[in-house]
Backbone as XML, in Angstrom:
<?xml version="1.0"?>
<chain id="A" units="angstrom">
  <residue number="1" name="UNK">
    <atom name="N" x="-11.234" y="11.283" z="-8.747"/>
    <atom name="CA" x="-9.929" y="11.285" z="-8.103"/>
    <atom name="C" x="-9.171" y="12.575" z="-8.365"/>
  </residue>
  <residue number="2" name="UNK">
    <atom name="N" x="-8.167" y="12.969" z="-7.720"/>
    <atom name="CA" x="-7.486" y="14.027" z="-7.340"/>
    <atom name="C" x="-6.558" y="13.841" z="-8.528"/>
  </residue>
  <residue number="3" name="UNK">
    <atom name="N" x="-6.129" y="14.854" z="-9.226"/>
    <atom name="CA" x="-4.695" y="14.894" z="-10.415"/>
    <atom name="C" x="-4.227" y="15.834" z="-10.099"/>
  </residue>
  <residue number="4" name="UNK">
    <atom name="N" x="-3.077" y="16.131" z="-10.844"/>
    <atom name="CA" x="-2.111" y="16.968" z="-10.654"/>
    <atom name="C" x="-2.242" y="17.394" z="-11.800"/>
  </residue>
  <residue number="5" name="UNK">
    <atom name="N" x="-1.297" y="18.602" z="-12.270"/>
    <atom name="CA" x="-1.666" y="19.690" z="-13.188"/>
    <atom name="C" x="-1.809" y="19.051" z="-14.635"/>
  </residue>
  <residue number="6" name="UNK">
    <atom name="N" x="-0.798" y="18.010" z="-14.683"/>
    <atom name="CA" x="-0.790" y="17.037" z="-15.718"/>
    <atom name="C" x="-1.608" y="16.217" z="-16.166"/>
  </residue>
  <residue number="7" name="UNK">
    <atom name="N" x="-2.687" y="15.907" z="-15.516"/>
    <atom name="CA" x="-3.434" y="15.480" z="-15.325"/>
    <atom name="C" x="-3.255" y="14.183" z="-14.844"/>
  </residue>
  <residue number="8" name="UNK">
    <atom name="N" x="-2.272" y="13.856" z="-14.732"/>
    <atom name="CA" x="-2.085" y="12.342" z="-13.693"/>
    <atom name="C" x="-2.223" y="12.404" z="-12.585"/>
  </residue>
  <residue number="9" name="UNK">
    <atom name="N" x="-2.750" y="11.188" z="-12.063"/>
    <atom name="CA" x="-2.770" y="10.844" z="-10.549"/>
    <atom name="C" x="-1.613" y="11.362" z="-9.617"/>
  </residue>
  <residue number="10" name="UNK">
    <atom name="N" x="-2.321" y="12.064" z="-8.597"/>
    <atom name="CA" x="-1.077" y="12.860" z="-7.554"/>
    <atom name="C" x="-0.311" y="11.303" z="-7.017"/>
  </residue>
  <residue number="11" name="UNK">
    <atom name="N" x="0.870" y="11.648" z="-6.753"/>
    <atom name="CA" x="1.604" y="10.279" z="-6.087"/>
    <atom name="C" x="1.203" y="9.574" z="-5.264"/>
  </residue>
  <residue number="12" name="UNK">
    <atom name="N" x="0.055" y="10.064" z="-4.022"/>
    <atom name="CA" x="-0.610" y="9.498" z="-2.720"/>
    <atom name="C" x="-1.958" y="9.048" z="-3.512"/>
  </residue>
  <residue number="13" name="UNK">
    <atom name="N" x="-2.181" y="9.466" z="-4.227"/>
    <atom name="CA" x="-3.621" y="8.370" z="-5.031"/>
    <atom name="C" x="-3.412" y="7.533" z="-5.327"/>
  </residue>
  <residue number="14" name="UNK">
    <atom name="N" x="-4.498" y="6.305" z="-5.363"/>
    <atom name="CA" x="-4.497" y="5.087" z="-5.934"/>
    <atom name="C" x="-4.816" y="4.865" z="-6.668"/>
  </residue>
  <residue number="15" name="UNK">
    <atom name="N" x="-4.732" y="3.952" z="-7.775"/>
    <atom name="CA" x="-5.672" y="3.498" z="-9.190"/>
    <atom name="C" x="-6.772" y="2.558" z="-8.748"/>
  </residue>
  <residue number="16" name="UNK">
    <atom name="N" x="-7.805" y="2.508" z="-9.528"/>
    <atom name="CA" x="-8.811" y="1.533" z="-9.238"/>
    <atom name="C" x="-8.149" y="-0.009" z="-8.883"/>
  </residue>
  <residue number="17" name="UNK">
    <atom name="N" x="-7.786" y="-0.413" z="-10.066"/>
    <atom name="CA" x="-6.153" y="-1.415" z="-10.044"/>
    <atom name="C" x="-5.559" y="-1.737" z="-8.928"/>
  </residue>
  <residue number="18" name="UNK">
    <atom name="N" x="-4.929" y="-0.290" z="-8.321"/>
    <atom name="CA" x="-3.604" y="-0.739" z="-6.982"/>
    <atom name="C" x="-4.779" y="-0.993" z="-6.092"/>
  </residue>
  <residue number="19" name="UNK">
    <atom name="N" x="-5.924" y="-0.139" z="-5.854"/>
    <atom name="CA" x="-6.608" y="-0.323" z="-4.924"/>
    <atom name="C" x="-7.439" y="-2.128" z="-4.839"/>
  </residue>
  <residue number="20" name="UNK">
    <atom name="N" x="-7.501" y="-2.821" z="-5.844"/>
    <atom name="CA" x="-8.137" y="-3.899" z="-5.936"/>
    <atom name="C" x="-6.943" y="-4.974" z="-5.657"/>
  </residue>
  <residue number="21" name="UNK">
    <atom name="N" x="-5.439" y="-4.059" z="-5.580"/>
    <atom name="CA" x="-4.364" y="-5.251" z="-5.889"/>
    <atom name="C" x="-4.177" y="-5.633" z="-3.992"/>
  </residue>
  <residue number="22" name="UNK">
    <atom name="N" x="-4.208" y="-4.207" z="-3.546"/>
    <atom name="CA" x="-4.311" y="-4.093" z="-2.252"/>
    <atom name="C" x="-5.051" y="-4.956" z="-1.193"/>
  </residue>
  <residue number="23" name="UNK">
    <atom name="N" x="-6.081" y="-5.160" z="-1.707"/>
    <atom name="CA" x="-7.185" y="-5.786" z="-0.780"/>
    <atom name="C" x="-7.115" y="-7.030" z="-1.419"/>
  </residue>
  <residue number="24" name="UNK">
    <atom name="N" x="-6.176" y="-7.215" z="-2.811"/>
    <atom name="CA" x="-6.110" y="-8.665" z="-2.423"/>
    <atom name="C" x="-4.765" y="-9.469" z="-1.909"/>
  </residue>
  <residue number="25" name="UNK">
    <atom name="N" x="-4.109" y="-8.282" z="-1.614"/>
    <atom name="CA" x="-2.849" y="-8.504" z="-0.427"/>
    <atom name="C" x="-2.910" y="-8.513" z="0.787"/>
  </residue>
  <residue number="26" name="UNK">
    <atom name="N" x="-4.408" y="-7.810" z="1.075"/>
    <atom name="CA" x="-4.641" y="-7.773" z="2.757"/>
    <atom name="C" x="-5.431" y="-9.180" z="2.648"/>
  </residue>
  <residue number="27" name="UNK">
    <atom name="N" x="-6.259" y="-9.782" z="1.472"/>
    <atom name="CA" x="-6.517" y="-11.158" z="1.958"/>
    <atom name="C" x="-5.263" y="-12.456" z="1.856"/>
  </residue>
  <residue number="28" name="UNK">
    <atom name="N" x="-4.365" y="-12.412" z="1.911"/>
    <atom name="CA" x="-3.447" y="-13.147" z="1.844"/>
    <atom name="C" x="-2.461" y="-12.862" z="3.112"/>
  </residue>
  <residue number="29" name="UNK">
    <atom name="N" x="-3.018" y="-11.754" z="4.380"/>
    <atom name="CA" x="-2.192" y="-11.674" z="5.116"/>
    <atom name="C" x="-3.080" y="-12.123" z="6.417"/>
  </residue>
  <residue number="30" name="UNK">
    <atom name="N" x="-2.270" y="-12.545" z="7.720"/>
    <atom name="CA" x="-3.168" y="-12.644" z="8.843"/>
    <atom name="C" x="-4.220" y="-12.608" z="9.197"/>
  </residue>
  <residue number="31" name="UNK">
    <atom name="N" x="-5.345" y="-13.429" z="9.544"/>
    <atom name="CA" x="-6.593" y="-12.894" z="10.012"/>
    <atom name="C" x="-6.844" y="-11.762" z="11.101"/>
  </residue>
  <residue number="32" name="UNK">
    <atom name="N" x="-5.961" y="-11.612" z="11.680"/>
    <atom name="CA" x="-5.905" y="-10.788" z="12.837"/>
    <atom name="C" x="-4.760" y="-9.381" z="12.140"/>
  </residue>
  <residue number="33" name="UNK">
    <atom name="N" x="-4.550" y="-9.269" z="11.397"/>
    <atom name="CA" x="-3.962" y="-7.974" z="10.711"/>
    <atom name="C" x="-5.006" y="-6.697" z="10.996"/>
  </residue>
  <residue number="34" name="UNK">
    <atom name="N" x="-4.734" y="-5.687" z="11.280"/>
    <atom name="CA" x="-5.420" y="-4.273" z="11.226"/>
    <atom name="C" x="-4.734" y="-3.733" z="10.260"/>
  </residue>
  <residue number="35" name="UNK">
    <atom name="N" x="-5.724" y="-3.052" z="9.500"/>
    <atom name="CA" x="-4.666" y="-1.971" z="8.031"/>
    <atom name="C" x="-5.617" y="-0.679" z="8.676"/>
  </residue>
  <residue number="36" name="UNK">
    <atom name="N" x="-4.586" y="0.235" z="8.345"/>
    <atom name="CA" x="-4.864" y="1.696" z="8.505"/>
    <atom name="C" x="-4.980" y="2.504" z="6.998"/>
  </residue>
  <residue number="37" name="UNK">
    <atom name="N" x="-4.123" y="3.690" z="7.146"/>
    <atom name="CA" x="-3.859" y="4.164" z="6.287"/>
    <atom name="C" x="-2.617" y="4.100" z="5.330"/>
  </residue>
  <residue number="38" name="UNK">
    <atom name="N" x="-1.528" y="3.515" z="6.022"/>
    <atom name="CA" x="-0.291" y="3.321" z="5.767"/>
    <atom name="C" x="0.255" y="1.956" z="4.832"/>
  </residue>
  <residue number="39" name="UNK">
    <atom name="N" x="0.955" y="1.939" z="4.089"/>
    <atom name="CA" x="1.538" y="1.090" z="2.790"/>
    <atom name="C" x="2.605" y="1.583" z="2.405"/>
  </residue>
  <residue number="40" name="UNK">
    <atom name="N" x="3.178" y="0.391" z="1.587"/>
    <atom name="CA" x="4.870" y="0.527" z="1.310"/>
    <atom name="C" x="4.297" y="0.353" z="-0.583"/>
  </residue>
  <residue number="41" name="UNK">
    <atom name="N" x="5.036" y="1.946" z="-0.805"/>
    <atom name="CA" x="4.851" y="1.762" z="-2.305"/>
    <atom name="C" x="6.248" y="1.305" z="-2.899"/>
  </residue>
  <residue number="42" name="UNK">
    <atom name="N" x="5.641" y="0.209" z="-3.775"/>
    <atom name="CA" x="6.971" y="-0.417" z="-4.938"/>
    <atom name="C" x="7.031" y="0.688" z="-5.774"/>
  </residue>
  <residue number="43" name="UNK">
    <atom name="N" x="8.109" y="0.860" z="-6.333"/>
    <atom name="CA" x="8.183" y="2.174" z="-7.316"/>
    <atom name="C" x="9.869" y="1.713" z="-8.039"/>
  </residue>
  <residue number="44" name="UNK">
    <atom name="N" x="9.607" y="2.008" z="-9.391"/>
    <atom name="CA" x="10.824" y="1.444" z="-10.500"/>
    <atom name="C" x="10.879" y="3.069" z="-11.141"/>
  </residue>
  <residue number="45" name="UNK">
    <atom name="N" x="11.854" y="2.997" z="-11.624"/>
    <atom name="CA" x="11.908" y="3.649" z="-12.746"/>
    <atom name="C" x="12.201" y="3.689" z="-14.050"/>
  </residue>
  <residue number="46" name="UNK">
    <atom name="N" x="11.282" y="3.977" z="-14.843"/>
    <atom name="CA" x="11.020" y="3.474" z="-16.222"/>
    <atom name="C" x="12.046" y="3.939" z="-17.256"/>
  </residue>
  <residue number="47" name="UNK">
    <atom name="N" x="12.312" y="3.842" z="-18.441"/>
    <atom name="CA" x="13.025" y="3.939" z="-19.954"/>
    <atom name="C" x="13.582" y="5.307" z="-19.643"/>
  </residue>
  <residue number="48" name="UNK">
    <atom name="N" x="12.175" y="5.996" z="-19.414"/>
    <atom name="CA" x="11.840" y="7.526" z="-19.976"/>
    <atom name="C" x="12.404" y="8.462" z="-18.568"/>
  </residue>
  <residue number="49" name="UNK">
    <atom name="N" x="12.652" y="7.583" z="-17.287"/>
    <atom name="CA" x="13.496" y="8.266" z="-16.227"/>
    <atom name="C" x="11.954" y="9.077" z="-15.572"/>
  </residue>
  <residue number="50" name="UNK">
    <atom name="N" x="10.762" y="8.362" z="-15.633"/>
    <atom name="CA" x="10.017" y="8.790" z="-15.140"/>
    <atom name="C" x="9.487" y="7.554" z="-13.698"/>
  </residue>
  <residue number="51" name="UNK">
    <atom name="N" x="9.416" y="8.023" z="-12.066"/>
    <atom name="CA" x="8.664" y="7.098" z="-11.231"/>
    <atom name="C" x="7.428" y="6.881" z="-11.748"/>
  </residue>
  <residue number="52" name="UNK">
    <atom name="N" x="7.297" y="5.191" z="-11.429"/>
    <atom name="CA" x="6.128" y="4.587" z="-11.942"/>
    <atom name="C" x="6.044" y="3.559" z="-10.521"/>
  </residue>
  <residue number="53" name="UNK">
    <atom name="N" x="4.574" y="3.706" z="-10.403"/>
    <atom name="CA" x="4.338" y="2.815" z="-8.903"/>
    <atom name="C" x="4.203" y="1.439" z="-9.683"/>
  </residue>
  <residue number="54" name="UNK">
    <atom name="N" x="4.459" y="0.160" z="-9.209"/>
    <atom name="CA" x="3.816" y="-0.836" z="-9.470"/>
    <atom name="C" x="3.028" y="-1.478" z="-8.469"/>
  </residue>
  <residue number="55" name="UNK">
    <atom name="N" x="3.080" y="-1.407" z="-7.199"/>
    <atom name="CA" x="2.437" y="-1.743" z="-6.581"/>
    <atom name="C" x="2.442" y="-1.086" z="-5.406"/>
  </residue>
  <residue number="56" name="UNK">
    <atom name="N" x="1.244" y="-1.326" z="-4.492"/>
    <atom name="CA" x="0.746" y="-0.578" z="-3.050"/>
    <atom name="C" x="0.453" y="-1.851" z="-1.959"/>
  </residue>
  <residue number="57" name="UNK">
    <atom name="N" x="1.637" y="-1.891" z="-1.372"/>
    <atom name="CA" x="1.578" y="-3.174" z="-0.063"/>
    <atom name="C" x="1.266" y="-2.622" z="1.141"/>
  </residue>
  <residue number="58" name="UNK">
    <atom name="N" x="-0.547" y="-2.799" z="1.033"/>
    <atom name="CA" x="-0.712" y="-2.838" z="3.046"/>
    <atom name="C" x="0.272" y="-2.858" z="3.691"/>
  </residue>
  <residue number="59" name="UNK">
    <atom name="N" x="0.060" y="-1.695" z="4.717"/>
    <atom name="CA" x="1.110" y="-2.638" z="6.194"/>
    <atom name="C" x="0.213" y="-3.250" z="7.192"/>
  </residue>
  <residue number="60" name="UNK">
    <atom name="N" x="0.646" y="-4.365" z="7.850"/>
    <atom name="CA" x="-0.400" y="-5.225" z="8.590"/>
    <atom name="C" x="0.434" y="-5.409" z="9.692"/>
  </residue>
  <residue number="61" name="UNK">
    <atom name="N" x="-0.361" y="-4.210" z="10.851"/>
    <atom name="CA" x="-0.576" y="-4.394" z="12.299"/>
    <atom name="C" x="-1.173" y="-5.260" z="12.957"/>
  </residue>
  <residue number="62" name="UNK">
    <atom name="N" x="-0.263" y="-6.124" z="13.804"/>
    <atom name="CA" x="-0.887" y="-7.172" z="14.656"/>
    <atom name="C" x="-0.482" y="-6.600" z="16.328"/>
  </residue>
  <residue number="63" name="UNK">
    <atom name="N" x="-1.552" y="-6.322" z="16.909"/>
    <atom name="CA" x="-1.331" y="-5.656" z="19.050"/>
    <atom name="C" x="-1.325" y="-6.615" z="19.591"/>
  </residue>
  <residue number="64" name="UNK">
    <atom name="N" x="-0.011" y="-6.582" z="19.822"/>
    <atom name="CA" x="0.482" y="-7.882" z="20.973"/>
    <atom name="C" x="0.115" y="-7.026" z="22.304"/>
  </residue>
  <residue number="65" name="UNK">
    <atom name="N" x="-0.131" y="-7.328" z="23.578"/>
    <atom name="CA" x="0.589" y="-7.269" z="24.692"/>
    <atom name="C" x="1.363" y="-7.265" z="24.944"/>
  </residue>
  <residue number="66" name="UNK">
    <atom name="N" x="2.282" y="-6.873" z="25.795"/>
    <atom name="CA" x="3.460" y="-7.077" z="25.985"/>
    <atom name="C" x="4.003" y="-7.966" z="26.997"/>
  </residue>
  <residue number="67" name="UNK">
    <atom name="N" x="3.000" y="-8.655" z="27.482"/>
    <atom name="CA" x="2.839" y="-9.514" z="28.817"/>
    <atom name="C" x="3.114" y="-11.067" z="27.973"/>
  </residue>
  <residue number="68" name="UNK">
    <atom name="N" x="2.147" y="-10.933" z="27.049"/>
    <atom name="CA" x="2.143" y="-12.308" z="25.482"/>
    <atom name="C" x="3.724" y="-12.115" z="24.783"/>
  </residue>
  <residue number="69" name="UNK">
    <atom name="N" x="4.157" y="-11.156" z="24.882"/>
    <atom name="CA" x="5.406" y="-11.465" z="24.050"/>
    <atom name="C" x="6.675" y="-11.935" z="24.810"/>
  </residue>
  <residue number="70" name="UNK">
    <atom name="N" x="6.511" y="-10.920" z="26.343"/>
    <atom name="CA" x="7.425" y="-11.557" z="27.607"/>
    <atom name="C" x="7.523" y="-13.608" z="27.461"/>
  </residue>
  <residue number="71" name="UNK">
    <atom name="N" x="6.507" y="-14.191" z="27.205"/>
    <atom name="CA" x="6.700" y="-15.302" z="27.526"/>
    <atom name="C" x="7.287" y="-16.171" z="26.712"/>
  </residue>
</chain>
């Protein structure tokens, strides 16, 4: 994985962790969900005034028609 000079994870990387927390948030969403590349990161900030992710939430695309939603 990619780090930064610090040797921590650049901000757009995932941990083995978020990445396993992820896919088990995309199984708890729609069967008909599409995931891309895109997610909503949770992010706190800690004691030390440093961002800390806690979690990485899929976003889950569902393609309506627009003919199906008219009705």
């Amino acid at each position: 994985p990619r780090s930064g000079e610090d040797g921590e994870p650049d901000a757009d990387e995932l941990t083995d962790r978020e990445r396993e927390m992820m896919e088990d948030f995309q199984g708890l969403m729609p069967a008909n969900c599409k995931f891309g590349n895109h997610r909503i990161d949770i992010k706190l900030i800690a004691a030390d005034t440093r961002l800390e992710r806690i979690a990485a939430v899929p976003i889950c695309i569902i393609e309506k028609n627009w003919m199906e939603v008219a009705r």
